[in-house]
C-alpha positions as CSV (number, residue, x, y, z in Angstrom):
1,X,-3.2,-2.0,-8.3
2,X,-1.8,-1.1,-11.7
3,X,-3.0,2.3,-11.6
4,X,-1.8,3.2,-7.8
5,X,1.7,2.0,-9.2
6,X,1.5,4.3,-11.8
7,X,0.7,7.4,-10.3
8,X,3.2,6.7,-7.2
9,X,6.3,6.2,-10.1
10,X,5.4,9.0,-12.1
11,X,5.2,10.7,-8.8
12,X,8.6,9.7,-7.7
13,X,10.3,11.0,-10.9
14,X,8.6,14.5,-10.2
15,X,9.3,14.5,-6.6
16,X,12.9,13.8,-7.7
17,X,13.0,16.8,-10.7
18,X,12.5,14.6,-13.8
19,X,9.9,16.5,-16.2
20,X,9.1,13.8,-18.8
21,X,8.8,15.6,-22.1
22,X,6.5,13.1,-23.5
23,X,4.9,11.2,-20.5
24,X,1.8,9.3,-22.2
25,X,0.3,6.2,-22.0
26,X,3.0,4.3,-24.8
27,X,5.8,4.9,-22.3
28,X,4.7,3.2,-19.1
29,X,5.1,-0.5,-19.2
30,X,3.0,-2.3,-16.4
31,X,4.2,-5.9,-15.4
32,X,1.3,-7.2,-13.7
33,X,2.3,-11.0,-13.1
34,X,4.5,-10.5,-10.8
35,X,3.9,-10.6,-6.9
36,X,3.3,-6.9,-6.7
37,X,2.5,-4.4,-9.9
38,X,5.3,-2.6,-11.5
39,X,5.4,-0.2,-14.0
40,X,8.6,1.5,-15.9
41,X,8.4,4.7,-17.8
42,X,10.5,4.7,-21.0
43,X,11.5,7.0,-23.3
44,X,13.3,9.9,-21.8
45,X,15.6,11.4,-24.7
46,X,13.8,14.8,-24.7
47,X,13.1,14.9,-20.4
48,X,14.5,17.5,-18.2
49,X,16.3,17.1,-14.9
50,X,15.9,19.4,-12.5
51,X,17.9,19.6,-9.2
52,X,15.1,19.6,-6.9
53,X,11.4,18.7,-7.0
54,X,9.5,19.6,-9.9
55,X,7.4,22.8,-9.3
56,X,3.8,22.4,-8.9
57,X,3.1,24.3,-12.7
58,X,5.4,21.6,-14.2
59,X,4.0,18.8,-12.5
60,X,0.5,20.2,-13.8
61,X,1.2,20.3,-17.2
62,X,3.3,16.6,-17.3
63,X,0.2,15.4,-15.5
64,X,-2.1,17.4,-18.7
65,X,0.0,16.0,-21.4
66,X,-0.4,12.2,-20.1
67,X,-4.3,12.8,-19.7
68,X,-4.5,14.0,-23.2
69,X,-2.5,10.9,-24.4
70,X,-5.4,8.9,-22.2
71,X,-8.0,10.5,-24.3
72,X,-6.4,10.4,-27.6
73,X,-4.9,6.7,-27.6
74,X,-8.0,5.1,-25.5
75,X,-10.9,6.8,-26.0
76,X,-12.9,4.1,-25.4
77,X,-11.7,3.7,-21.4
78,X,-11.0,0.1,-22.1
79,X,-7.5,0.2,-20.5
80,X,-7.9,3.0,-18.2
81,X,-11.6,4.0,-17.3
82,X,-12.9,7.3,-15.8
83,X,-12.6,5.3,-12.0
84,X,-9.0,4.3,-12.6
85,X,-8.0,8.4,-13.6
86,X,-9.8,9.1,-10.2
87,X,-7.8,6.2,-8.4
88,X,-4.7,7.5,-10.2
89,X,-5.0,11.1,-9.1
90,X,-5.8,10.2,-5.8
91,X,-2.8,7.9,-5.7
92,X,-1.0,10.3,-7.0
93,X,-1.9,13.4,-4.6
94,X,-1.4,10.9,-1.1
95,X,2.3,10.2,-2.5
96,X,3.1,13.8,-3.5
97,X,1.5,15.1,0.0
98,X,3.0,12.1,2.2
């Protein structure tokens, strides 16, 4: 889904170093018509590059930022519900542990 291509490219940028400064739910694009999902994350004039994977305190708090932006810019759950934050994190964890 949407959501499990989400969490495994946000993933990718930490597991590669890239703290996105201002990671929230206006800078991920999601093309769903398309065979497979894909989604882009824009925006990156304020992220840092690291030289190795991000450290777990780092990954934390870019993961806390975009949750806030969930709860500030739909707090309704109409575009991403409670069940698609669980499937995210879960997504997220099996790509960061695999």
């Amino acid at each position: 889904t949407g959501i499990v291509t989400v969490a495994r490219v946000i993933e990718q940028l930490h597991a590669t170093g890239v703290y996105h400064a201002d990671l929230n739910l206006t800078n991920i694009l999601i093309a769903t018509r398309v065979p497979r999902p894909q989604a882009l994350v824009i925006d990156f004039d304020r992220a840092r590059v690291c030289t190795a994977s991000l450290p777990p305190h780092w990954r934390k708090k870019n993961l806390q930022r975009f949750r806030r932006s969930l709860y500030k810019l739909d707090p309704s759950a109409q575009i991403f519900s409670s069940v698609d934050l669980e499937t995210f994190c879960r997504a997220y964890q099996t790509q960061s542990s695999g």
